[in-house]
C-alpha positions in Angstrom: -16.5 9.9 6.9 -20.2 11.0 6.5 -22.8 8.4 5.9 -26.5 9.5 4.4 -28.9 7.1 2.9 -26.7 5.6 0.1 -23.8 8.1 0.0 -20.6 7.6 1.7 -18.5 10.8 1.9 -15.0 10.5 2.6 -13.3 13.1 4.3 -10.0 15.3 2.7 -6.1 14.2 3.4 -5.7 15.6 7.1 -2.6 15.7 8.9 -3.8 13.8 11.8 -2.2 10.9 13.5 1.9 10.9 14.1 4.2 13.1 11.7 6.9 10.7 11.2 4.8 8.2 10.7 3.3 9.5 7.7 6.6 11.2 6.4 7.9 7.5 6.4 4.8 5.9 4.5 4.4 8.7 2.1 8.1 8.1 1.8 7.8 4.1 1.4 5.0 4.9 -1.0 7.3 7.4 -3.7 9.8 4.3 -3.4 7.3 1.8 -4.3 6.3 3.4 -7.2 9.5 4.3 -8.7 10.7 0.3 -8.3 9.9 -1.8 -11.0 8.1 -4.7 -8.2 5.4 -1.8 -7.3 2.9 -4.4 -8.6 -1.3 -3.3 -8.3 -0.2 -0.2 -5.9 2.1 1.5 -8.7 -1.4 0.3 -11.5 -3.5 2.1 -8.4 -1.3 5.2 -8.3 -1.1 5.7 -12.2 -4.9 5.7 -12.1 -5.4 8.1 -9.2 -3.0 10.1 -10.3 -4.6 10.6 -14.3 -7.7 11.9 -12.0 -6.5 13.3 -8.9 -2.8 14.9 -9.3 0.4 13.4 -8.1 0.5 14.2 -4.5 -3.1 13.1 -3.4 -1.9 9.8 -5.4 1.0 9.6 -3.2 -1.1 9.9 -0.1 -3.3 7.5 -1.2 -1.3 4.8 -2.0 0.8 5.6 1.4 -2.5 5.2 3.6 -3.3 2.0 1.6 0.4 0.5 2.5 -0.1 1.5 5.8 -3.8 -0.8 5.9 -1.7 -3.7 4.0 1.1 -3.5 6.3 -1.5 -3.4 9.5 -3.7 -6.4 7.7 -0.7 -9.0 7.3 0.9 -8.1 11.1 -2.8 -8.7 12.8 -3.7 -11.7 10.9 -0.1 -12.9 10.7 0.1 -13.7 7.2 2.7 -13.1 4.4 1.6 -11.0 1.3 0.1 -13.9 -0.9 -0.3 -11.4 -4.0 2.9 -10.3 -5.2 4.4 -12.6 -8.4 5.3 -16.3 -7.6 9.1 -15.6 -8.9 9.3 -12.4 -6.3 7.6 -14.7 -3.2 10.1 -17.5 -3.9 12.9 -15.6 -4.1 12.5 -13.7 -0.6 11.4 -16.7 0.8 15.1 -18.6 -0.2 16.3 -15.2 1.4 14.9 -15.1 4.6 15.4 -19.0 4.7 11.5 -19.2 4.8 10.5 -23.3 4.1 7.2 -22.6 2.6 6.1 -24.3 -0.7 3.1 -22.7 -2.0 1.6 -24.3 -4.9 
């Protein structure tokens, strides 16, 4: 990232940081799309993807479940906007006794 005066200037996809890692979000990311619960991140991909092209889409919304996944373990919180039908459901599967309004 580059910062002048008002312009922030985001770097291109590298292939830092740990190689199975990635392979398993960019990986988690292609199955979140295709499902039909992919919710704002498949919207997000669509969008990227009109501008961008498929694969930096891919990338893009793998890096951004990576940040959502790292947000909800260090604040230990569930995912609060996924439909309230979906949240209900998993909750009566994991046997989670939480009533949210």
């Amino acid at each position: 990232m580059d910062i002048s005066g008002d312009t922030i200037k985001y770097g291109h996809i590298t292939k830092r940081g740990c190689t199975q890692i990635r392979r398993v979000a960019v990986q988690a990311a292609c199955a979140l799309v295709k499902s039909r619960w992919g919710g704002a991140l498949k919207d997000k991909y669509y969008a990227i993807s009109e501008r961008r092209g498929k694969g930096i889409a891919i990338v893009s919304i793998a890096r951004r479940l990576v940040e959502l996944m790292w947000t909800v373990i260090t604040r230990k919180s569930f995912y609060w906007y996924m439909p309230y039908e979906s949240r209900e459901r998993k909750f009566k599967f994991y046997k989670i006794g939480i009533k949210v309004a």
